[in-house]
C-alpha positions in Angstrom: -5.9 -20.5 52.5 -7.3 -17.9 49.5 -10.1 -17.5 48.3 -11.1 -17.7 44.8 -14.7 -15.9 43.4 -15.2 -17.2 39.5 -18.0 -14.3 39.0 -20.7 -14.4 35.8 -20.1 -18.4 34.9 -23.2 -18.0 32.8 -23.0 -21.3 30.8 -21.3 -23.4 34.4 -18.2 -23.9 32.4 -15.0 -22.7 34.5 -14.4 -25.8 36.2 -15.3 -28.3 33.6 -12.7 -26.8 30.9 -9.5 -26.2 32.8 -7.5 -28.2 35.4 -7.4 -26.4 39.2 -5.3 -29.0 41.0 -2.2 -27.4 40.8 -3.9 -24.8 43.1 -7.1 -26.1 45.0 -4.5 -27.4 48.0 -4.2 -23.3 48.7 -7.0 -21.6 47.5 -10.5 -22.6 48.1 -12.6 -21.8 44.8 -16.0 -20.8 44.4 -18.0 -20.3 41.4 -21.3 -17.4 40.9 -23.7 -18.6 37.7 -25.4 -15.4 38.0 -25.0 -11.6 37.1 -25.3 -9.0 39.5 -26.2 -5.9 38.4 -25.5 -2.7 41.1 -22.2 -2.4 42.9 -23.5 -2.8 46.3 -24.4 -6.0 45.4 -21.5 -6.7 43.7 -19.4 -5.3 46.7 -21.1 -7.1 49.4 -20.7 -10.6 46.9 -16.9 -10.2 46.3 -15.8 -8.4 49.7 -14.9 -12.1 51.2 -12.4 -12.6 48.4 -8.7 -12.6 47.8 -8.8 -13.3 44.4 -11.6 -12.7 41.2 -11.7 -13.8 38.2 -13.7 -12.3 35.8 -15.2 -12.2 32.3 -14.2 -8.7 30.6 -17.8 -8.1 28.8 -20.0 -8.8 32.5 -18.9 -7.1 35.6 -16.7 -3.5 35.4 -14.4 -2.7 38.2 -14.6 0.8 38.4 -12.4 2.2 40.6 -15.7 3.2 43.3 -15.8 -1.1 43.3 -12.1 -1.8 44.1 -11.9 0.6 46.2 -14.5 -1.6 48.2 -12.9 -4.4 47.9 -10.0 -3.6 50.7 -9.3 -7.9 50.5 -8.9 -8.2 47.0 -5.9 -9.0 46.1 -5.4 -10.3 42.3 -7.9 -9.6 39.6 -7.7 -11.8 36.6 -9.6 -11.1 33.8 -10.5 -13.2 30.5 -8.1 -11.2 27.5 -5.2 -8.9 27.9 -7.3 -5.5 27.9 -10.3 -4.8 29.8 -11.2 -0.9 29.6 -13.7 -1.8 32.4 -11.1 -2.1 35.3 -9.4 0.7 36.7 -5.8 -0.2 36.5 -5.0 2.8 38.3 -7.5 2.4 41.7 -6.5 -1.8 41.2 -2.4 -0.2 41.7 -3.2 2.0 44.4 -5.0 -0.5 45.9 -2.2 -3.0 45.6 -4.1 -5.4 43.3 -2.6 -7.6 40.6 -4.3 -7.3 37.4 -3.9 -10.4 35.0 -4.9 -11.3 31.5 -5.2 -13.8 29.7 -4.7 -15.0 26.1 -8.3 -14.4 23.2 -8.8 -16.3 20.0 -8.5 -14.1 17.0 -11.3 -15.5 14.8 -14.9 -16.8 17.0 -16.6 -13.2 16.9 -15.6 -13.5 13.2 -17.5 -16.7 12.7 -20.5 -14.9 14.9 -20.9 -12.5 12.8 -21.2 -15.1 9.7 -23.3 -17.2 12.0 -26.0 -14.2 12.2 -25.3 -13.0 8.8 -26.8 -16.2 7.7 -29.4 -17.0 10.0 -30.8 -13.2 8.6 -30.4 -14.1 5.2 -31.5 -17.9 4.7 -33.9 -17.5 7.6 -33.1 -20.1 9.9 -34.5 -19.1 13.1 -37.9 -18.1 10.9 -38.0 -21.5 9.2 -37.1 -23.5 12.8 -39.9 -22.5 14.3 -42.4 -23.0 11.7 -40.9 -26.6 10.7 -42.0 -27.2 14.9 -44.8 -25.7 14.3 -46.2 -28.1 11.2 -45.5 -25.4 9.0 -43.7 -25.3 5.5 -41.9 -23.0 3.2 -44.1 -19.8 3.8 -41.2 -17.2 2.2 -38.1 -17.1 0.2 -34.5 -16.6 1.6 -32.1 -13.9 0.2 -28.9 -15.5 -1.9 -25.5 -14.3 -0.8 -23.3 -13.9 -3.8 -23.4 -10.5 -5.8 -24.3 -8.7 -2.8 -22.4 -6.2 -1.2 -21.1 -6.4 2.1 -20.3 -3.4 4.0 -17.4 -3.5 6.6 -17.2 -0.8 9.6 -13.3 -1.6 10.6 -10.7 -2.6 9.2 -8.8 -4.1 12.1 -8.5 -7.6 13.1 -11.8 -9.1 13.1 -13.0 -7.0 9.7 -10.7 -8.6 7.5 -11.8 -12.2 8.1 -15.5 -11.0 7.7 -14.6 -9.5 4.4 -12.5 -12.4 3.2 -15.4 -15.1 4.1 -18.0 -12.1 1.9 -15.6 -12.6 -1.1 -15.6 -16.3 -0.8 -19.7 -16.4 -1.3 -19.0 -13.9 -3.8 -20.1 -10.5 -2.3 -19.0 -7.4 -3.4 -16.9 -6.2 0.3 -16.8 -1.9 0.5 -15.1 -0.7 3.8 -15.3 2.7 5.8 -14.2 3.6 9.2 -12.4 6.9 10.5 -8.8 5.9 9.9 -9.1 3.8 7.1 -6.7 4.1 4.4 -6.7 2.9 0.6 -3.4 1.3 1.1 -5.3 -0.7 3.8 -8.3 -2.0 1.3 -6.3 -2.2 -1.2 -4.2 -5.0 0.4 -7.7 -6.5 1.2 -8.8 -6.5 -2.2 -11.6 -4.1 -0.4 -13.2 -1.0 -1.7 -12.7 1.9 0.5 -16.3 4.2 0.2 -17.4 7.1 2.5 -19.6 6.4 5.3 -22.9 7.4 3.4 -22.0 5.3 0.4 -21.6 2.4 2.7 -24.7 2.8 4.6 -26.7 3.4 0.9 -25.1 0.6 -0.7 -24.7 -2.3 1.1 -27.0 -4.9 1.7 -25.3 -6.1 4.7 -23.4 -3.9 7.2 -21.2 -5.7 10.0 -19.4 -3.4 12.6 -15.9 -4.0 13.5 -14.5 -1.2 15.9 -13.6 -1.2 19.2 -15.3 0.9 22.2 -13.7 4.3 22.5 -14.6 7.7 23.0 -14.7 8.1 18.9 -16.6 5.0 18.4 -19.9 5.1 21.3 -22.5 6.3 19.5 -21.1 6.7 16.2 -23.7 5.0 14.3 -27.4 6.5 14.7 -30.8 7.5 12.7 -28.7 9.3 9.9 -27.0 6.0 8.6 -30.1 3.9 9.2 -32.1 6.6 7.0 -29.6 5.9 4.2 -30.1 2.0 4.1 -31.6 0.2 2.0 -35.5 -1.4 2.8 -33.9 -5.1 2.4 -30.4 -4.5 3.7 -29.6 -5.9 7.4 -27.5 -4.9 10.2 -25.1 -6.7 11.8 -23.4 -6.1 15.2 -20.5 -8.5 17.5 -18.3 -5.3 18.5 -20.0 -3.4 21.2 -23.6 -2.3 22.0 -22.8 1.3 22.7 -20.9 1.8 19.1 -24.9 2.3 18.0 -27.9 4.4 19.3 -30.0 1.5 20.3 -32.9 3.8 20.4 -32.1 4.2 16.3 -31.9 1.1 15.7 -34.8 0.0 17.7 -36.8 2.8 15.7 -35.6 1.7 12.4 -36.0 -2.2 13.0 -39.6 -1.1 14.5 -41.0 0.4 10.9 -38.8 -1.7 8.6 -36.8 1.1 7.3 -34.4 -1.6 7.3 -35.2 -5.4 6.5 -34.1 -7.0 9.7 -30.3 -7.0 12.2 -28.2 -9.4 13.5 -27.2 -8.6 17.4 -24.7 -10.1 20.0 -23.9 -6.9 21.8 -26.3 -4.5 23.7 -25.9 -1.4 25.7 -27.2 -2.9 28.8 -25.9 -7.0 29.0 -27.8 -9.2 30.0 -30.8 -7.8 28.2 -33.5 -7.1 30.7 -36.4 -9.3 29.8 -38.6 -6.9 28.5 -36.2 -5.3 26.2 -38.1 -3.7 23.2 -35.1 -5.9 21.0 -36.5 -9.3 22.5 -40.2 -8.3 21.0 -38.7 -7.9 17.1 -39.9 -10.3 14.6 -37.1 -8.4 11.8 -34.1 -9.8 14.5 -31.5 -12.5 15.2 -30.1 -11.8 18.8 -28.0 -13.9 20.6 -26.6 -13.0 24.1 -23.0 -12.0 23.4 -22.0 -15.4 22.4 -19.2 -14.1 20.2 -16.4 -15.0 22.3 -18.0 -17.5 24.3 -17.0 -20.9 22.5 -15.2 -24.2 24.0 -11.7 -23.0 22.7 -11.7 -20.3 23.8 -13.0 -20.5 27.5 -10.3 -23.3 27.8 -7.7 -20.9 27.0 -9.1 -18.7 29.7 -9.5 -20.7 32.2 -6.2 -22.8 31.9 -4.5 -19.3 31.6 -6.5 -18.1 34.5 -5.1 -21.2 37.2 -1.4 -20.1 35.6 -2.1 -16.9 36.4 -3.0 -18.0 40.2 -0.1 -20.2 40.5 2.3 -18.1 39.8 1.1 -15.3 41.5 1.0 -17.5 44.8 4.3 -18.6 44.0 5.8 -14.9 44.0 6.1 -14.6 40.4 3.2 -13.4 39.0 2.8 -13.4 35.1 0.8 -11.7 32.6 0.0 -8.8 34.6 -1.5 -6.1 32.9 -0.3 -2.6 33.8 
């Protein structure tokens, strides 16, 4: 029989939202709720196993892991990229990459989820209603504003339709964007610093890449305005934290919206946990019923027909 490590089930969901009987007569499955954070722990955890499945945002498989991993045989992985395995060691190693299907819109609706927990200040007012309290501030109206979109690709253009449905003015910048692009969009294509000055919301919508990590620092943050608000569901390291903790810390800006973070899960005394200007949730923008359901279903497939011979999906 195989055995089957379901690593970083945060929120104890793999077995309750897809079917494993077409497999549990040949592989016995078992599930880890928590994170593990160096690879020696991580090693010594998954060196049992013939087969991981993994979440792509929680534990990388560099090729110094799967190269300690001589058992390890398939390695299935929520979506159908993951920059954080080495497809190359996982090949040399003889290992079986798989991928699975993503939803195209829930980071979308996270980032309108934090955009309006900023701006109508939800979390604020929750806790004073439990508190006994009552209307102690005003909330910031929506439509007029201007919304400014980093990326252009497939998450930015649902942010920016949902910003001209409340009536927002939507500008756009990133590296390759093009005015064909925007102008398809019904979006205004500005340069990076006239984003930054005149938005009063900025969401981020780039992928990870050599380009991207770090791109957005103290320079951009300077050009802000007082009451504008940043917004980030791509990827922690897109943004000095250090920046952005700086400007959040003396109100240079009026407050930020975060899923992502350059170390995940946020250590517990993170400086970003102490913010009162913040809305942070903990990478949630994937993480939604519909979409964990097409994971995991995908994910038993993926097993099936890999014991069967045929393996499908594979990512190469």
């Amino acid at each position: 029989m195989k055995t089957l490590a379901i690593i970083d089930d945060y929120e104890h969901a793999a077995l309750e939202l897809a079917d494993w009987s077409s497999i549990r007569r040949d592989v016995e499955i078992t599930v880890f709720h928590d994170h593990l954070a160096t690879e020696d722990a991580i090693a010594e955890r998954l060196e049992p196993f013939d087969i991981v499945s993994m979440m792509r945002e929680r534990t990388p498989f560099p090729a110094s892991l799967v190269t300690r991993l001589p058992k390890l045989e398939l390695l299935i992985t929520s979506g159908r990229r993951n920059l954080s395995i080495d497809l190359a060691a996982a090949r040399d190693n003889r290992i079986v990459v798989t991928g699975t299907p993503i939803l195209p819109y829930p980071a979308a609706e996270h980032t309108w989820a934090l955009i309006l927990a900023l701006a109508k200040r939800v979390p604020i007012d929750d806790r004073n209603m439990r508190a006994g309290r009552w209307g102690e501030d005003v909330n910031v109206g929506l439509n007029g504003k201007t919304l400014g979109v980093i990326g252009l690709g497939k998450l930015g253009p649902q942010v920016a339709r949902i910003g001209q449905a409340f009536g927002m003015n939507v500008v756009a910048w990133s590296q390759n964007l093009t005015r064909a692009r925007c102008d398809e969009l019904g979006v205004a294509l500005v340069s990076r610093e006239e984003l930054f000055a005149s938005s009063d919301f900025v969401a981020v919508h780039l992928t990870l890449g050599e380009r991207s990590r770090g791109l957005i620092g103290a320079t951009d943050f300077d050009l802000m305005k007082p009451t504008a608000y940043f917004i980030n569901t791509s990827r922690g390291p897109i943004v000095e934290e250090s920046a952005l903790i700086e400007a959040l810390g003396r109100k240079k800006i009026a407050g930020a919206g975060l899923d992502v973070y350059d170390i995940e899960p946020l250590p517990a005394d993170h400086p970003l946990r102490g913010l009162s200007n913040t809305v942070t949730t903990p990478h949630q923008g994937y993480v939604t019923k519909e979409n964990y359901e097409t994971f995991f279903a995908t994910a038993v497939e993926n097993i099936r027909a890999w014991l069967d011979g045929e393996p499908i999906n594979v990512l190469t």
